[in-house]
N, C-alpha and C positions, 0 to 999 in steps of 0.2 A: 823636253819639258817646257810647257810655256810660262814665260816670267810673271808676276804684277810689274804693269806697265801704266806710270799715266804719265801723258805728254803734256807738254808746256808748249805755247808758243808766246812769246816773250818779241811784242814791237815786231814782226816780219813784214818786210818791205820786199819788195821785186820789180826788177825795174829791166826791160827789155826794149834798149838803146834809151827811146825819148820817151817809152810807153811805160804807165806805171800799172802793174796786174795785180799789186798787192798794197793796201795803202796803209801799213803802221799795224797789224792785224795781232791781237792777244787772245788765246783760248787755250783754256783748262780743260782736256781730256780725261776722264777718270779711268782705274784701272778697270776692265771688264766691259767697258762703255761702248752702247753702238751709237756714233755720231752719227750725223745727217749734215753734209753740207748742203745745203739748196739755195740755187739762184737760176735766173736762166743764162741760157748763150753767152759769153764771153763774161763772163760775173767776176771771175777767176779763180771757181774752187777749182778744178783741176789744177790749177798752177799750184795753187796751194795744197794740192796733196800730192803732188810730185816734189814739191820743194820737202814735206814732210820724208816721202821716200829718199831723198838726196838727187834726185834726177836731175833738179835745178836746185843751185846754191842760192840762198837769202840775200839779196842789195843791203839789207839792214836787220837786225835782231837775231835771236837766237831760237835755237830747238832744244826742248827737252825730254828722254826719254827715262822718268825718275829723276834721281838726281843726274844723269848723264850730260853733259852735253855733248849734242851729236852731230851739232851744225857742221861741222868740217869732218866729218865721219863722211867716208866713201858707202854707198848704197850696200854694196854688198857683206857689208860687217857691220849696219844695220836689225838686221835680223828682220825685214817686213816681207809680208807678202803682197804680193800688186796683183790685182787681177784687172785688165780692160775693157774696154767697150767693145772691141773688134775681137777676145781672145787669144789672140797670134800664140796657136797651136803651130807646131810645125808638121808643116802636111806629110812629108816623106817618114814619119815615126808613127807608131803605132800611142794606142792610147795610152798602155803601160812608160814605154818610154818619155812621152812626152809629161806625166807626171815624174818620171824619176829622174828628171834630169837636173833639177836643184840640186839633190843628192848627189848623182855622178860629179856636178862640179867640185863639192865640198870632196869627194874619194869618198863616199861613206861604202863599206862591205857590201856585195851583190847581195847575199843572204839576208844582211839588214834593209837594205832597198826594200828587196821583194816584198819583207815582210810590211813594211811602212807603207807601200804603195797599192796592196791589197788592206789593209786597213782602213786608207783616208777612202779609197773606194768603195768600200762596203759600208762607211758615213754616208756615202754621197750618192747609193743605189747605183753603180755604175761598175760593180765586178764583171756582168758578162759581157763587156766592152772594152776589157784591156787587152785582145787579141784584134782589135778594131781597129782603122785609119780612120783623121777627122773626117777626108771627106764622106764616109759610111755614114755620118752620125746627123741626127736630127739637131738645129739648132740650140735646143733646152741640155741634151747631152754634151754638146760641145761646149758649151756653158758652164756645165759641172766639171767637165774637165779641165776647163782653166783654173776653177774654185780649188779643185783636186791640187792641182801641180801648188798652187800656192800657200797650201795645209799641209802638204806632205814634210815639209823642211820646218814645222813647228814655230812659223812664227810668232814675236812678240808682238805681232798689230799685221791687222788685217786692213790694207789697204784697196777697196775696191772705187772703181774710174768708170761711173754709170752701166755696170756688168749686162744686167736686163733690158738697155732699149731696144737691142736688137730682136728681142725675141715677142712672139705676139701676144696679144692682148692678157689672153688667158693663161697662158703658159708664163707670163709674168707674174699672175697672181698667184700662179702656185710655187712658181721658183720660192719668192721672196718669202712667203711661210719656213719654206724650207731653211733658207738664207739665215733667218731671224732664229730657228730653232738651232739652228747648228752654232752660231754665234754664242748662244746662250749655253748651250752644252758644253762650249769648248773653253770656255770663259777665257775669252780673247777680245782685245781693244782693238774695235772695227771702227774704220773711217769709210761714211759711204757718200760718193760724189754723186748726184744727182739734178737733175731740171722737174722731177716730176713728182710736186707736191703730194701725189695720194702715196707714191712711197715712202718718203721722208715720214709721213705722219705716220704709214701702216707698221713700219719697221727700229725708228729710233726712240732712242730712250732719249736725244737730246735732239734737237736742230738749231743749227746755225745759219740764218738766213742771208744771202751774200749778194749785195749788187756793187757793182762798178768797184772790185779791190775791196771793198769794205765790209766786214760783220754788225747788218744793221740790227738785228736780235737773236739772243741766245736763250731758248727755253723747251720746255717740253712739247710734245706735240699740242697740248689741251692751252699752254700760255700763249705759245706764238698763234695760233689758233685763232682763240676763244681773246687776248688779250695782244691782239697786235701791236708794237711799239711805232709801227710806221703806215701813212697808209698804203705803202708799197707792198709790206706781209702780208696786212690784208686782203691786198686786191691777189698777190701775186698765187695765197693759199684757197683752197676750198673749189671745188666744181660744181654751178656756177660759183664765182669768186663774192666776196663782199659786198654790199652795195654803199655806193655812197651819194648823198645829197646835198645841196649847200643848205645851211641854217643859221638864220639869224636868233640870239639871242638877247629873250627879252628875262632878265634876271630879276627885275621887280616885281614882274606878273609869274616868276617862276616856268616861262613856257618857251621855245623855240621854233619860231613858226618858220616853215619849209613850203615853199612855193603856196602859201595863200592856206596850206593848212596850219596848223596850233596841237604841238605835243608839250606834253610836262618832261618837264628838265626833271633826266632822270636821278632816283634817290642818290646815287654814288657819285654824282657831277653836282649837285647845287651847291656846294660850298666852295668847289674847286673854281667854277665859273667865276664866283663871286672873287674870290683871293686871284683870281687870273685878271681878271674883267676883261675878259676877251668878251668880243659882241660878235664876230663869225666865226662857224667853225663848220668843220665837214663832218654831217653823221653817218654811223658806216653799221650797217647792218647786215648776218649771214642770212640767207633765201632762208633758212629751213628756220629762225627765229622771230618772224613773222608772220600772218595770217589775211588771208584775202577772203573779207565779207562783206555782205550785201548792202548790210545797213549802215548807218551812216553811224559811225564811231570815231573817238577821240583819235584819231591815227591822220595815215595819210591819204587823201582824196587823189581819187584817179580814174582811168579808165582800162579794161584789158584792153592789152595790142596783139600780144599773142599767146598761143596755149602749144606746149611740147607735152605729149602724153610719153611716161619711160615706161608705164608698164607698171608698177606699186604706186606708182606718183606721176604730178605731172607738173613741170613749171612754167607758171603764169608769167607773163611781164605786164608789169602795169606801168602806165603811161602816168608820171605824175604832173603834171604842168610843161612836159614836154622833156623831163629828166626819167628815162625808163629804169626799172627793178625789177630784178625777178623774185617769184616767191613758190617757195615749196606747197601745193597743192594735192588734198587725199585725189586721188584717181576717180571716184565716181564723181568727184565735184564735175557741171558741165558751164562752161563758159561761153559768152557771145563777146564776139569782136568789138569795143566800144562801148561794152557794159560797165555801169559806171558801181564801183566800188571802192571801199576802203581798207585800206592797208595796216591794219594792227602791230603795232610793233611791243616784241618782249622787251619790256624794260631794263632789265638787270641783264641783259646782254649787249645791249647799244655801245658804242663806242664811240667816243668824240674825240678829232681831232684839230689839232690847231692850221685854220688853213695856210699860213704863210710858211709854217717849217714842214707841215705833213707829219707831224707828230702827235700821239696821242696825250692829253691833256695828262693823265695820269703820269705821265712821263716827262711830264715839263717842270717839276717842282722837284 
């Protein structure tokens, strides 16, 4: 039976000899919750979800699971499941065993196994593959069989360590449906470690954005998003990522002019700029909340540099005074190399940031 489980992490530091992988780190996990850790390459969420698992002890702070404290708690009376990047199935067992072997450690009943271990199997579409060896199995299978072995023993928190890069494009995008449904059915508190912002967004109810040991924002897919607190979220979320440009602000005439063009200081910024009196800042814009038109419009003056057709859509880069953008364009539109156009920008989308901390202006008050 799985618990209500929410975790605390309460100041966690980690420090490995001179290096520091975790720098003072606080986050409220809720119970039933699927986290998103996202950062890229050595950020340190995996540290930090192995220090959650116990694998590594904390230099500083504490863990909470409830009111528990677990921080000096050994892994294995924890109660978490770990699933990894690599799976490390054991090759010489069959699929059956290598899901029931959390069980054989605890002595649970052979009878009770069996029955446990055709259950979590018949969750995960993989019953007629427990008379199977990993290496028989297709990489998405073998996949589920690591998910398998780490559901069977009922844990309190699902611990997964980037589970799907191994697996290809498409077969990722179906895993992760699955991943997300099964989570939700099982109502278990999932920590998922990742580099690869379109999962974080397709699968968590929360994300925790992570660079160098630090949590620079905690929000749902639509805040960190749509409302970056740094321009690192920004650029680091979305394909193509944000744009940003430099702008000076002119707060008496109400406008921001960007390389020689003139936008209005949008509705949600004119007071903030005034109460700030910041006079530069970086505007940061997504591809897909701007428009590339002909005629000459309040926006930004440019020229195309280049055109990517995907097939529904196609994105443009325009050359703005030598600071390139891309923009989400309908697919019949046809464009010339050096065609001079303007850049429409959604207003109530823009984002401003302060260019000496890289913070968003909303976030500095």
């Amino acid at each position: 039976m799985i618990e209500m489980v929410r975790i605390i992490l309460d100041s966690i530091t980690k420090k490995f000899d001179d290096f520091i992988a975790l720098r003072n780190i606080s986050l409220k996990i809720e119970d039933k919750e699927f986290m998103a850790l996202l950062g890229p390459s050595g950020s340190g969420k995996s540290t930090l979800l192995y220090t959650i698992a116990g694998i590594y002890k904390p230099t500083g702070g504490r863990i909470y699971f409830g009111d528990r404290d677990i921080t000096d708690i050994p892994p294995k009376d924890r109660n978490v499941g770990l699933v990894f990047q690599n799976w490390a199935l054991y090759p010489h067992m069959k699929v059956f065993d290598n899901i029931a072997f959390p069980l054989e450690l605890r002595k649970v009943p052979r009878q009770e196994i069996t029955v446990k271990v055709r259950e979590v199997a018949r969750m995960l579409h993989i019953e007629d593959l427990l008379d199977r060896y990993p290496w028989q199995l297709s990489g998405g299978q073998q996949q589920r069989v690591a998910i398998a072995r780490a559901l069977v023993k009922e844990p309190d928190v699902l611990l997964l360590d980037e589970p799907l890069s191994n697996l290809d494009a498409l077969l990722r995008i179906e895993v992760r449906a699955e991943l997300k449904r099964l989570q939700k059915e099982l109502g278990i508190t999932a920590i998922y470690v990742t580099h690869d912002q379109a999962e974080a967004l397709a699968m968590a109810d929360r994300i925790a954005v992570i660079r160098e040991g630090k949590i620079l924002q905690v929000g749902t897919p639509d805040d960190v998003y749509y409302r970056p607190k740094y321009r690192f979220v920004g650029g680091f979320l979305g394909n193509p990522p944000m744009n940003f440009v430099d702008a000076e602000v002119d707060a008496e005439n109400g406008y921001l002019n960007v390389y020689g063009s003139r936008i209005p200081v949008p509705a949600q910024y004119r007071e903030l700029v005034e109460k700030l009196g910041i006079k530069e800042v970086l505007l940061g814009f997504r591809p897909h909340d701007a428009e590339v038109l002909r005629e000459k419009r309040e926006g930004l003056a440019g020229e195309v540099y280049s055109f990517e057709p995907l097939g529904r859509e196609q994105i443009v880069t325009v050359s703005v005074d030598g600071a390139f953008v891309k923009v989400f364009a309908p697919e019949g539109e046809h464009f010339s190399f050096g065609e001079k156009v303007t850049v429409e920008l959604r207003e109530d989308r823009i984002v401003l940031f302060d260019k000496k901390t890289e913070k968003a202006l909303e976030f500095l008050v």
